[in-house]
C-alpha positions in Angstrom: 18.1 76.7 -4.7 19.6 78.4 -7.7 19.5 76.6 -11.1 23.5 75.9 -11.0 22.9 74.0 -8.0 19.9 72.2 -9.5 22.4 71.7 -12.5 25.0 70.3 -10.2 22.6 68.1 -8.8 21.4 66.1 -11.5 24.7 65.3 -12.8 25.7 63.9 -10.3 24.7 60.2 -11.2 26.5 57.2 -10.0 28.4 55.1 -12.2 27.2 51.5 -11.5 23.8 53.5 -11.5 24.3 54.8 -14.8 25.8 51.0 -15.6 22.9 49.2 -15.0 20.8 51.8 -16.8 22.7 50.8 -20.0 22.4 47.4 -19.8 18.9 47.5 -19.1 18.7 49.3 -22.2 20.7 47.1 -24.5 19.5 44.8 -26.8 21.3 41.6 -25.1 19.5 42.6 -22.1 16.1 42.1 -23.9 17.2 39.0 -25.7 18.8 37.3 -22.7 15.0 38.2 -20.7 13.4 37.2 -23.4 15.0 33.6 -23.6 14.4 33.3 -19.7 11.1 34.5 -19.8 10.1 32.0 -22.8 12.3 28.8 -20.6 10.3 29.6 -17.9 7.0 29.1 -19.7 7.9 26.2 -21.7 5.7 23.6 -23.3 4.7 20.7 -21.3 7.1 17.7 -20.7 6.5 13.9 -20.7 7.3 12.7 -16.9 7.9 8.8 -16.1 7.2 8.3 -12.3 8.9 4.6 -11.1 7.1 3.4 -7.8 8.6 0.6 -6.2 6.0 -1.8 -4.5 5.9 -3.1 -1.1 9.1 -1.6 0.1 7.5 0.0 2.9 6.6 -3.2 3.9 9.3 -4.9 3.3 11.6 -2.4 5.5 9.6 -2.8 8.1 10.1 -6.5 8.0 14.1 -6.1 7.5 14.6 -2.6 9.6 18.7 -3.2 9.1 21.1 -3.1 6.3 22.5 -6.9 7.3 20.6 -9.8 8.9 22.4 -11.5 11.8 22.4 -15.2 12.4 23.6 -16.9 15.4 24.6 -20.1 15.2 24.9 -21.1 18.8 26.3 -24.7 18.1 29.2 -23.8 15.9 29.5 -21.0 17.8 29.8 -18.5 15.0 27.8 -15.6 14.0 26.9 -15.0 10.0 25.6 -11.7 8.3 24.0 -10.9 5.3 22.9 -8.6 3.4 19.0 -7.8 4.4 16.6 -8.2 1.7 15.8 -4.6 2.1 19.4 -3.1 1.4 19.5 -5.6 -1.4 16.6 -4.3 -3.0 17.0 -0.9 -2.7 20.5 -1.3 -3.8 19.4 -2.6 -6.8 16.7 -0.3 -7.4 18.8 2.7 -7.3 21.7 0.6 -9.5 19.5 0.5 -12.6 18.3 4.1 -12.0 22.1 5.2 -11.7 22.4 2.9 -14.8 20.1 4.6 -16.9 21.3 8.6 -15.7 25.0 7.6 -16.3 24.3 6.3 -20.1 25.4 9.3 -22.0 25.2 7.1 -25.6 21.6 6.2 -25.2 19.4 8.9 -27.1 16.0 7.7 -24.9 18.2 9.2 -21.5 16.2 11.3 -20.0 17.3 15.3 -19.7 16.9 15.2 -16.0 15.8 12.9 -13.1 14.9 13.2 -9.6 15.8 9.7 -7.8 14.1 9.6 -3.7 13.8 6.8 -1.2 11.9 4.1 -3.6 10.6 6.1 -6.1 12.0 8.8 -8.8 11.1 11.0 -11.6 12.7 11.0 -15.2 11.6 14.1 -17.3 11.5 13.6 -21.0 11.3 15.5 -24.5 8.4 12.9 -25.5 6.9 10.2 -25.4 8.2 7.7 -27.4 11.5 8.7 -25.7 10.5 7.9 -21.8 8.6 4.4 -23.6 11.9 3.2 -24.9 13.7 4.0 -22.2 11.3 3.2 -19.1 10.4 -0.1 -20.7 14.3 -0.6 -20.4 13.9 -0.1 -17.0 11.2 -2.1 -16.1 12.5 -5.2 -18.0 16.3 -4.4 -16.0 14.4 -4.1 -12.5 12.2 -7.3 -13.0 15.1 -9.1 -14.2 16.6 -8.3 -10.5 13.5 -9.0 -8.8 12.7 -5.4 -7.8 8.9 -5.1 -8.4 8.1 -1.7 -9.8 4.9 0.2 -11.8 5.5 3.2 -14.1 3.0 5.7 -15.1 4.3 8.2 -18.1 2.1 11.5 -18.4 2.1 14.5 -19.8 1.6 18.4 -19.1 4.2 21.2 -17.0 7.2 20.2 -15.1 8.5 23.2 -13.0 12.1 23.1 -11.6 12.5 25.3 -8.7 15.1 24.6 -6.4 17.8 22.0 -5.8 19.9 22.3 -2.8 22.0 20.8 0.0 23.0 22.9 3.1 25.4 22.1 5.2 25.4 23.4 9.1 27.5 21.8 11.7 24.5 20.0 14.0 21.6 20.5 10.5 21.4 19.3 7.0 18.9 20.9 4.5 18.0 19.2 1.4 15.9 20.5 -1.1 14.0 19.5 -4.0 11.3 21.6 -4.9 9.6 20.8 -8.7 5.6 20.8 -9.9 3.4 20.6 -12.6 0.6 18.9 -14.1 2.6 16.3 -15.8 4.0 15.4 -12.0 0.6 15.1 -10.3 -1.2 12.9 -13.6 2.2 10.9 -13.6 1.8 9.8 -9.4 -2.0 9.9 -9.4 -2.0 7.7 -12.8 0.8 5.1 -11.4 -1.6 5.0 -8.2 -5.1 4.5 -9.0 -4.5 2.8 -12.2 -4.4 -1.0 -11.1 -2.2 -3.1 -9.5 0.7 -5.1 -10.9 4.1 -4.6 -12.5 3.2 -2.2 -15.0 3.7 0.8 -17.3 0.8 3.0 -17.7 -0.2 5.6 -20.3 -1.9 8.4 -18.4 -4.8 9.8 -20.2 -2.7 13.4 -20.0 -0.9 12.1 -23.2 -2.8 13.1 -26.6 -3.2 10.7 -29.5 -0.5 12.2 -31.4 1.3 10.5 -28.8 0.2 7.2 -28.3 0.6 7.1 -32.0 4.0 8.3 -32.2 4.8 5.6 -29.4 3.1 2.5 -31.8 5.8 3.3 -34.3 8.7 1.5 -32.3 6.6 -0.7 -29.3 3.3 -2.5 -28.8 0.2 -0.7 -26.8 -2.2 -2.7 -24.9 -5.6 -1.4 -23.9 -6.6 -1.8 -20.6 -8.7 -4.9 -19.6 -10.1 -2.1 -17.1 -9.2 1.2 -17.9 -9.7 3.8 -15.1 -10.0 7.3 -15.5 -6.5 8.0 -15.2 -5.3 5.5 -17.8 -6.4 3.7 -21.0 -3.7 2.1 -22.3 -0.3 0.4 -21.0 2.5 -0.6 -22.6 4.0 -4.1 -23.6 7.7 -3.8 -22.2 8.9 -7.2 -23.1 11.6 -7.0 -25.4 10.8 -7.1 -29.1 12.9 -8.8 -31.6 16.1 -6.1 -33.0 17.3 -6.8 -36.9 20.6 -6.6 -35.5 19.9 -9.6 -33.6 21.8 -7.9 -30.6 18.5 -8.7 -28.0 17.3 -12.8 -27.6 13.6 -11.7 -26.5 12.3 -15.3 -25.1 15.5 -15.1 -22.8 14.7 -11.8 -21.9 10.8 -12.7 -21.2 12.8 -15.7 -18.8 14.2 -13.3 -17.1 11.6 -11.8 -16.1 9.2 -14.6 -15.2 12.3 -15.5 -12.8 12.2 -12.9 -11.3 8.4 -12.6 -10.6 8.8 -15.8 -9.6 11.4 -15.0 -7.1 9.1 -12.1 -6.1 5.9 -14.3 -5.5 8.1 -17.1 -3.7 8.8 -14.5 -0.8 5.8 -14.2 -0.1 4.0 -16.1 3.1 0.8 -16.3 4.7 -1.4 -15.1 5.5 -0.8 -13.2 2.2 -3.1 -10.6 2.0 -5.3 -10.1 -1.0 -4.1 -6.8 -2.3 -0.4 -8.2 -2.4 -1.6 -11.6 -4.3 -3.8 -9.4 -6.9 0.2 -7.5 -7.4 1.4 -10.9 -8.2 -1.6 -12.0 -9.9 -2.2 -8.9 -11.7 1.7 -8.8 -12.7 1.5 -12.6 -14.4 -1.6 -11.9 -16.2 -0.1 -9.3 -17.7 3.2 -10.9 -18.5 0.9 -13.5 -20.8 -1.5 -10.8 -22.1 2.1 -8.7 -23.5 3.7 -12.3 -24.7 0.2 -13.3 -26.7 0.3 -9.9 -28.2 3.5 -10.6 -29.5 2.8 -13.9 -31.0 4.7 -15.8 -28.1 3.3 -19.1 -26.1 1.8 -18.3 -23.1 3.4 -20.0 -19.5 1.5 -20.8 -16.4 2.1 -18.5 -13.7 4.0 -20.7 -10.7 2.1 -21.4 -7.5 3.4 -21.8 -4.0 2.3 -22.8 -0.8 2.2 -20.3 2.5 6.0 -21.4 3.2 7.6 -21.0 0.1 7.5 -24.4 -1.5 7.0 -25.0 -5.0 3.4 -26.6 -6.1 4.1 -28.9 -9.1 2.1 -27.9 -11.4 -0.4 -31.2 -11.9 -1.0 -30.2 -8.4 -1.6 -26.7 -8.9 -3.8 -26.7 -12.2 -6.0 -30.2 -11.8 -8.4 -28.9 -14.1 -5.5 -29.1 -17.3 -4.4 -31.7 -19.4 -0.5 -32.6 -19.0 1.4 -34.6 -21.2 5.0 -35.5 -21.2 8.0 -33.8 -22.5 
């Protein structure tokens, strides 16, 4: 081959080829790598995982989304809604409550909402305490029994998809990290109860930083995956825009609701929720200087126990 053909050759380059060797070699190119390369190493992120309890069970107790009654002497049928779709309706309204909330600053940047569960990413900690104590207090006010566990460490996004076939759907939701995996583990094997716990992943810094707007409780038995939990009942505001003891009513409603459901033979694991959940409630209102109130008692069916009944060992006297 002469050396005007190997001339030839070599200039013959290709223009998107000689394109992309431009931009490769531009300085936006190395800043636009740069910025992906430093968002895909990020620094860890505080994760909130919301668990509701017992729906498993209680699905398979209420398989449909409306009871049907028969009444075979007024020859009439009646539906409602089962207690299942009621719940997880209202689950998923308080969750859809918090994402849509564009004014509150403790929103989370991004949640990941399943069946009876869902994940809510934040920038830190004080941040997913405000706003997941929010949520408990909402959820318990609606008689929707959740635990939280808030950790820290890596949240990796990876794909989120839907695909669409004509006899096949596809969805996707592919994240990890360490802050994941401490948040589900800690919510887990932490205790039982309605509760918000503090994994161990977080650092002191951030317990601390969390103590500057609510109340921390340590653990009357800590575990390995959590120390501390937080008081969620609703503190007094200087604006006088919250009325805490009727908030703190709410909620012993709605455990009360909750534990009403329940019949026998109740096992012991889903008392000690119930238990666990009161004892709490009266550990978080001592804490904050408030009178403590007797956790209700029912019998097997339902019914009410009056209290004298229920507590013969105290001393009543009348109002």
């Amino acid at each position: 081959m002469s050396d005007d053909q190997k001339w030839d050759g070599a200039a013959e380059v290709k223009p998107e080829q000689q394109a992309e060797e431009d931009i490769t070699k531009s300085e936006l190119f190395r800043v636009l790598m740069d910025r992906e390369i430093r968002k895909a190493n990020e620094g860890p992120k505080v994760v909130g995982y919301v668990d509701m309890l017992g729906f498993g069970a209680l699905a398979m107790k209420h398989p449909e989304m409306f009871d049907i009654e028969i009444d075979e002497e007024a020859l009439a049928v009646n539906t409602s809604t089962s207690k299942s779709h009621e719940r997880f309706g209202r689950f998923h309204a308080v969750l859809d409550r918090l994402a849509a909330n564009e004014l509150d600053s403790s929103r989370p940047e991004r949640m990941m909402i399943f069946s009876d569960c869902a994940f809510a990413v934040y920038d830190n900690a004080l941040q997913a305490a405000v706003s997941l104590s929010t949520v408990m207090r909402q959820l318990l006010w609606w008689a929707v029994p959740v635990r939280i566990c808030i950790a820290k460490g890596s949240c990796h996004f990876q794909r989120f998809s839907i695909e669409s076939f004509p006899r096949f759907n596809l969805t996707r939701s592919m994240f990890y990290g360490s802050g994941v995996v401490c948040a589900v583990v800690g919510e887990e094997e932490s205790g039982a109860g309605c509760r918000i716990f503090l994994s161990t992943s977080l650092e002191d810094a951030d317990r601390a930083l969390i103590e500057k707007r609510l109340t921390v409780l340590p653990m009357e038995k800590p575990s390995k995956h959590a120390a501390y939990e937080l008081n969620y009942l609703s503190e007094p505001d200087p604006t006088g825009a919250t009325d805490p003891e009727k908030d703190d009513t709410r909620i012993y409603a709605g455990l009360t609701v909750l534990r009403s459901e329940l019949r026998a033979p109740i096992p012991a694991r889903v008392l000690e929720q119930y238990d666990e959940s009161f004892a709490l409630f009266n550990r978080m209102r001592k804490r904050l200087g408030r009178t403590e109130l007797l956790p209700p008692k029912f019998d097997g069916e339902g019914n009410y126990i009056d209290p004298r009944a229920a507590y013969p060992e105290m001393q009543f006297r009348k109002a």
